[in-house]
N, C-alpha and C positions, 0 to 999 in steps of 0.2 A: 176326522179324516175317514172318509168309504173307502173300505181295502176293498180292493179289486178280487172277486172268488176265482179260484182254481179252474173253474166251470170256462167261467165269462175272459180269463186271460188264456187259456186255451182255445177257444174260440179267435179271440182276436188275433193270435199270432196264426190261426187255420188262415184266417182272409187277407193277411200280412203275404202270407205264404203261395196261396191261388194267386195273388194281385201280382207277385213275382215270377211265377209258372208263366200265367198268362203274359205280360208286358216281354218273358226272354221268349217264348216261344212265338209270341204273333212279331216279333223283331227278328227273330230268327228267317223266321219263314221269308221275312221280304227282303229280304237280302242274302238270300242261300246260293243264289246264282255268284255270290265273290269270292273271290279263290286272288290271295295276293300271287304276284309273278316270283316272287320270293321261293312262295313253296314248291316252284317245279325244281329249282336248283338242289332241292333232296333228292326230289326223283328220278332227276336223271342220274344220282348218286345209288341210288334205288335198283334202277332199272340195270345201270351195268354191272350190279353186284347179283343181281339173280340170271343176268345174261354170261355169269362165270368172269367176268372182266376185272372184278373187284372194286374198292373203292376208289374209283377214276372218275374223272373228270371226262378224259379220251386217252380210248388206249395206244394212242400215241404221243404222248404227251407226259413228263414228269409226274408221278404222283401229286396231289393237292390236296388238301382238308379243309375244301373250300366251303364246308357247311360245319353248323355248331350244334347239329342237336342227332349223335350217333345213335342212341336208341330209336328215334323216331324215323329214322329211314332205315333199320332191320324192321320195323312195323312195318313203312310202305313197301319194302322190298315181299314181306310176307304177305301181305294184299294183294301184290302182282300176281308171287307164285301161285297164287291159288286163284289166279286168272278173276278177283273181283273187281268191279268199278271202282277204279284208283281212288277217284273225288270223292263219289259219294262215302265210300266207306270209311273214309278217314275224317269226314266232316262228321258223319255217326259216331266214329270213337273220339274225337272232340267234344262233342255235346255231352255223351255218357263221360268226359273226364269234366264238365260243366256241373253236370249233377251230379258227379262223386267231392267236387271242388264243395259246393253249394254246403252239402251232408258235413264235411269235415271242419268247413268253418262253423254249423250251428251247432257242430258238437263242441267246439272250442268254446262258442259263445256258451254252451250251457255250462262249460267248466267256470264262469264268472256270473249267471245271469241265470233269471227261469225263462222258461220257453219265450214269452213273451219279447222281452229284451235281446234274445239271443237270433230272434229273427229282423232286431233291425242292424245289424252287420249287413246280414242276405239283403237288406233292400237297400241300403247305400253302394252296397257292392254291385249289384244283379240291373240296379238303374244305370250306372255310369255304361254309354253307349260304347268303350273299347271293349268289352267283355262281351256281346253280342256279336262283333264286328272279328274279331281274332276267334270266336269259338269258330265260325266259319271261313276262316284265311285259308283253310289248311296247313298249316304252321301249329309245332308244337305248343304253343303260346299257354293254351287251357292244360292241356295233359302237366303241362311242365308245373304250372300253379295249382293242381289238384295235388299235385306228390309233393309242394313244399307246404300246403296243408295239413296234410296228412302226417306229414313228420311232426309236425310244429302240436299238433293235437296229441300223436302218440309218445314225443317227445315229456307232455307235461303227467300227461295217464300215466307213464313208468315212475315217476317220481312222489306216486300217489295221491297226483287232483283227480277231484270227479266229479259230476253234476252237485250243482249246489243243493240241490233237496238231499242226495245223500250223503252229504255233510255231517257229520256230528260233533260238533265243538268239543265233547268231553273226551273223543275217541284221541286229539294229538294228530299225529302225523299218520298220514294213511302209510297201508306198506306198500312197497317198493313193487313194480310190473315187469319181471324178466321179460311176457311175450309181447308187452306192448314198447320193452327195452330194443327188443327183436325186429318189432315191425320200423321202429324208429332208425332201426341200422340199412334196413332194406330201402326204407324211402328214401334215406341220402344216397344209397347208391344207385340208387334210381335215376334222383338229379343230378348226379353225377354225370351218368351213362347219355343223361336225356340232354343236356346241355354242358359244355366246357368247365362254366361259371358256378355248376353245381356247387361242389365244395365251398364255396360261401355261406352256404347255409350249414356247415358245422359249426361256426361260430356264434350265432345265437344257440344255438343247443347248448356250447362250450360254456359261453357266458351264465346259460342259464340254470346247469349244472353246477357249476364253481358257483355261482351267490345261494342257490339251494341247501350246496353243503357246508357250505359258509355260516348260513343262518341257523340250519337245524343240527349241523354237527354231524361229521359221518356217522358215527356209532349209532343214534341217533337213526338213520334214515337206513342206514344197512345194519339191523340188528344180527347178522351173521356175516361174519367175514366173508367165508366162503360165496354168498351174494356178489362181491365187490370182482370176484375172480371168474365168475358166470358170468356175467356184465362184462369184462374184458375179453371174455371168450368167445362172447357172442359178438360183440362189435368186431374184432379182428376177421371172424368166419365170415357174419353177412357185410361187412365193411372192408375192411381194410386188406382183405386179401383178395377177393374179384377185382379190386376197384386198380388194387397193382400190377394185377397183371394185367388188367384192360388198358394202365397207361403205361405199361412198359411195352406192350404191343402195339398201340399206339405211336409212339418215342421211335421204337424201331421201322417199322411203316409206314408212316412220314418222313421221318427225321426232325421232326420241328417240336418244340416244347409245346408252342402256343400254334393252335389253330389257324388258319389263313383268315377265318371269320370276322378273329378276334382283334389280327395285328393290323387289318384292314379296316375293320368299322369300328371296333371301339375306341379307337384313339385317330380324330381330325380333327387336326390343327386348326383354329379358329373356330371352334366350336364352343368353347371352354363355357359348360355347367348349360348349357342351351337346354339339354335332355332335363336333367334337374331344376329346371326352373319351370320346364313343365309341369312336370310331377306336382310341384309344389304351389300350382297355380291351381292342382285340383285340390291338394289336400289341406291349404290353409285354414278354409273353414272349417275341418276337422282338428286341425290340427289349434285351432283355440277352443272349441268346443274342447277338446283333452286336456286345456290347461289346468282344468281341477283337480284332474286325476293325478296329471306329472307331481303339483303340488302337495298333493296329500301321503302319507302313509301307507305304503302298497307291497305286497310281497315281492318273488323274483321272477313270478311269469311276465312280468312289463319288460321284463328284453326282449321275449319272443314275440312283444306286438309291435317295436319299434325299431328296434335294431334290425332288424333287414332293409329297412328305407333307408337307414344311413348305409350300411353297406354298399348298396346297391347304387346309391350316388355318390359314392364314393368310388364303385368301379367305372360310372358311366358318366365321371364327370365332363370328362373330354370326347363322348363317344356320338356318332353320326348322328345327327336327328332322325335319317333315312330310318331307322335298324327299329326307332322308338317312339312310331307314330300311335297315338291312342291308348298310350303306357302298356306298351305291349309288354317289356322286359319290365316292368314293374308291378304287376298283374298280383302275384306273390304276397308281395309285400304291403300292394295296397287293400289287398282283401284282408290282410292281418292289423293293419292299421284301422279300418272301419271299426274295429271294435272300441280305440281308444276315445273317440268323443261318446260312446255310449256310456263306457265309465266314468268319463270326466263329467257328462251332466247328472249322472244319480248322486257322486262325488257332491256335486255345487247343491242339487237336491235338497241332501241332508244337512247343508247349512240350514235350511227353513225346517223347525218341528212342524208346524202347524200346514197344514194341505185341506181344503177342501175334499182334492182327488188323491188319488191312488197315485204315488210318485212314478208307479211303473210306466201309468196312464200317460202322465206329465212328460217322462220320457219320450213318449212312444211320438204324443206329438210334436217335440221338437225337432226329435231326428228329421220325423218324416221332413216336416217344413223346409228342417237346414238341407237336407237331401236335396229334394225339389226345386230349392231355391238356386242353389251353388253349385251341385251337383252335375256337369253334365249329360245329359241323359239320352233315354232312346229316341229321339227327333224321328220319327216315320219317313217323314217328306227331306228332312239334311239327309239322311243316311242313303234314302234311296235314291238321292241327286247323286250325292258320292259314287254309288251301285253305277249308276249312267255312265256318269265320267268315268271312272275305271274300265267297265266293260266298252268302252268308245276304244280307250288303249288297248285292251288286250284285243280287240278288232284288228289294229294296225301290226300287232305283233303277230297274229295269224296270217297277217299280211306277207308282213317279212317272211313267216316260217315257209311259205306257201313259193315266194320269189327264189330262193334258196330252192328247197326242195324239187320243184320244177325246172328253172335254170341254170345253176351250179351244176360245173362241169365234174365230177369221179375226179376224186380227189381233194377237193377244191377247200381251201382254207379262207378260214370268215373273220375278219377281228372286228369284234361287239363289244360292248359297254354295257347291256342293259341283258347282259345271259339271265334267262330265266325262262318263261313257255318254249320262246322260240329254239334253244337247242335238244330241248325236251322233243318240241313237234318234229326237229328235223334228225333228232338224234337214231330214228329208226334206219338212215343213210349211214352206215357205218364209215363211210368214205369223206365223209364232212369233218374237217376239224373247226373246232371251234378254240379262237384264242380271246381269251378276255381284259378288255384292254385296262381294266380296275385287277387287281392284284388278290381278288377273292380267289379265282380258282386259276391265277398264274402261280407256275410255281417261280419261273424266272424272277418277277417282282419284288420276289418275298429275299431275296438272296442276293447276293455283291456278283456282280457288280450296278446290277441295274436298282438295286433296292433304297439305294439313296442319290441315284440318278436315271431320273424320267426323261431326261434329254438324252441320255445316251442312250434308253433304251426303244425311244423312237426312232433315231438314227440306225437301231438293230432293225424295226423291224420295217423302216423304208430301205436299207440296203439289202439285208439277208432275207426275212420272211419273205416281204411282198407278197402279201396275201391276195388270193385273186377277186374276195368280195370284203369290201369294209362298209360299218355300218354305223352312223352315228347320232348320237341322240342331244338334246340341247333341249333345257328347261327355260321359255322364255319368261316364264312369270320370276322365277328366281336369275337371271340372267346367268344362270351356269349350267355350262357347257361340261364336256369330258377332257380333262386336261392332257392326256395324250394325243387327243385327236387333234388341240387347239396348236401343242408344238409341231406337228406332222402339216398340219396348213401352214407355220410360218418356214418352213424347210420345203413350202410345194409339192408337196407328197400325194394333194389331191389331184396334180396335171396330169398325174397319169393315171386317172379313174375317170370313168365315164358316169354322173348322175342317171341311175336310172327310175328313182321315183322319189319325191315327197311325201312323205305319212305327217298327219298331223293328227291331235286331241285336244279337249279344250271342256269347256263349261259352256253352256248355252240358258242364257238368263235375257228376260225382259224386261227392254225399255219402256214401252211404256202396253197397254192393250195390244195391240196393232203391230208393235214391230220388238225384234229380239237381237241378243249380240250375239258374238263366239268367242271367248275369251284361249286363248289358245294356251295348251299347259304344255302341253310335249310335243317335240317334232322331232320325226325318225327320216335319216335318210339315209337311200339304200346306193352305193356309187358298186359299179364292176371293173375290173382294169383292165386300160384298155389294151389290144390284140397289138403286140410287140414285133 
């Protein structure tokens, strides 16, 4: 066999590594213009909490928590105060939580792998085109998957792994990392603060913890008691005590246990495992390439590469497909999973003694291939078709904001479906309400009596609201409409609105040389009511 030199695998993981620099950054760059309509719904959460308003929706309007990621709009909100470019600088601390993301999975990888190996995580991960696509959404998506890295890394360092060259088999059990026990308490509270669902990610630590001391014995891993009571001291200070009072303030503040976000998208009815069958349409071919590995003899870090996937489909079995286009809410879990088909084939490897090459070698080219192959990846030309199509809509919602803004009469209340840019752009009108006809940022929705009846609560708001501009959206590729707006048409609620424009969007694809189509994906219409 030619073992592969220190030299020459250093080397190959440097060009591993430029070939992923380059592929996220010339991907980045050509699609830096998308900004999902999602992530103004923080902002305008943002903007009225540095406007002294708090966190509202409209300050005339019941409290609502109708967003999931609390840390990430006190960022945006401190980007305002400091009078920066909203967009740009939050797609800037995206990308740096891209490359603090990228860092803390190869140092995972180096806790099982040499350099070499530890950089093909980074290129199964850094290829699949949702990672590109969400660093610049502006949405937490990256930040939130840099910090369940980072835990999952520090997580395993406290418990005494460390790169494989500084291994020493005769040494036993390395000792135990109070600061890196410490940093591990901050990252959960991180995910915590950063997203609802955070706390999910205690339990691969929990599990990983409980088989660790299981295996090697407490006494064993905490050669001083006193360790065991550090350890509980530190969790409590950087854990368990901010984290309580942020949801007892929370608890009080709302009033609601669960988020508007959460009782809204993650659970629709007829959906059931839609989200996870996604997922799992990416990771199968990973997920047989790891058959070696699940098979084989392995210590307790293999919870913290897998167990967040079941988790996570497990929270999102029944959850919107809208919320988890391009595995956004599984970003996390799938960058921790890339590791296990690199184990699984060094794993099958060392079934064969005898190698020509360098097994690391043999590795290196299979991932790459199964990557490339199954993998979906950065498409130049899909992605920047997508870029088109999107920005064709957020065209029609500037639309809207601009119809609104110019003709809405002081005072004038809106009921929308699709809140996102557009009460952002109109929300500088402090005189505009905006009522949301999905139950994200109603608070009525979420509570009795209208919360298990949407019949009645049209009927509320053709009798009582009567709003003076309604606005409604309909997907005709998926033939679904907005189901408030569908009961408020069979009750004639639109007689007394006047149409005042059609917006539409669409895909533009050609038939043949010479002639093109328009496939039409969204249509916004804007109605006013009429003068009584």
């Amino acid at each position: 066999m030619n073992s592969l030199s220190r030299r020459k695998e250093l080397f190959l993981a440097a060009v591993i590594a430029v070939f992923c620099a380059y592929d996220l950054i010339a991907t980045i760059i050509s699609i830096w213009d998308f900004t999902t309509d999602d992530a103004y719904i923080s902002w305008v959460y943002a903007r009225q909490l540095v406007n002294g308003n708090g966190l509202h929706w409209h300050v005339d309007l019941p409290r609502v928590e109708g967003y999931s990621n609390f840390l990430w709009i006190i960022i945006a909100a401190f980007v305002i105060k400091c009078k920066l470019p909203l967009i740009t600088t939050i797609k800037f601390i995206s990308c740096f939580s891209l490359g603090a993301g990228l860092f803390f999975l190869y140092r995972i990888g180096r806790l099982f792998f040499s350099p070499l190996l530890s950089m093909l995580p980074i290129f199964i991960f850094s290829h699949f085109l949702g990672v590109a696509w969400w660093t610049v959404s502006g949405m937490e998506s990256m930040f939130y998957c840099a910090l369940s890295l980072l835990l999952i890394w520090q997580c395993a360092v406290a418990l005494g792994y460390h790169p494989v060259e500084e291994n020493n088999p005769a040494a036993g059990i390395h000792k135990v990392s109070t600061r890196a026990w410490a940093l591990t308490s901050v990252a959960l509270l991180l995910l915590c603060l950063t997203r609802f669902e955070g706390a999910i990610w205690g339990i691969p630590v929990l599990l990983f913890v409980c088989c660790h001391l299981k295996q090697h014995g407490v006494r064993t891993v905490f050669a001083e008691s006193r360790t065991i009571y550090i350890w509980g001291a530190v969790f409590f200070i950087c854990f368990l005590l901010p984290y309580a009072v942020y949801f007892i303030w929370r608890l009080d503040y709302f009033g609601h246990w669960i988020p508007n976000s959460y009782r809204c998208k993650a659970l629709k009815p007829g959906q059931i495992f839609t989200v996870d069958l996604d997922y799992l349409r990416v990771i199968f071919p990973l997920l047989i390439a790891a058959l070696p590995y699940f098979l084989s003899v392995k210590d307790c870090r293999h919870w913290l590469l897998w167990s967040p996937s079941v988790l996570y489909a497990l929270l999102l079995w029944e959850a919107n497909p809208v919320i988890a286009h391009f595995l956004r809410l599984f970003l996390g879990p799938f960058a921790l999973f890339t590791l296990l088909p690199v184990l699984g084939v060094i794993v099958f490897l060392g079934y064969f003694k005898q190698h020509k090459m360098d097994p690391k070698l043999l590795a290196t080219g299979g991932i790459i291939l199964l990557t490339v192959l199954f993998i979906p990846g950065n498409e130049s030309l899909y992605l920047q078709a997508l870029l088109k199509q999107y920005q064709e809509r957020t065209q029609i919602r500037l639309a809207v904001a601009k119809i609104i803004n110019t003709q809405a009469a002081k005072g004038s209340t809106v009921l929308f479906g699709d809140c996102g840019i557009v009460p952002f752009k109109v929300s500088l009108r402090k005189d505009i309400r905006f009522i949301d006809s999905d139950c994200l940022n109603n608070a009525e929705l979420t509570q009795a009596p209208y919360n298990n009846d949407l019949n009645l609560y049209a009927e509320h708001i053709a009798a009582q609201v009567k709003p003076e501009w309604v606005i409604t959206t309909y997907e005709p590729l998926l033939l679904q409409g907005n189901y408030p707006f569908e009961m408020l048409k069979r009750k004639h609620f639109f007689d007394q609105y006047q149409l005042i424009i059609t917006l539409e969007s669409g895909w533009i694809y050609k038939l043949s040389s010479k002639k093109s189509a328009r496939e039409i994906d969204y249509v916004y219409k804007v109605y006013k009511r009429r003068e009584q």
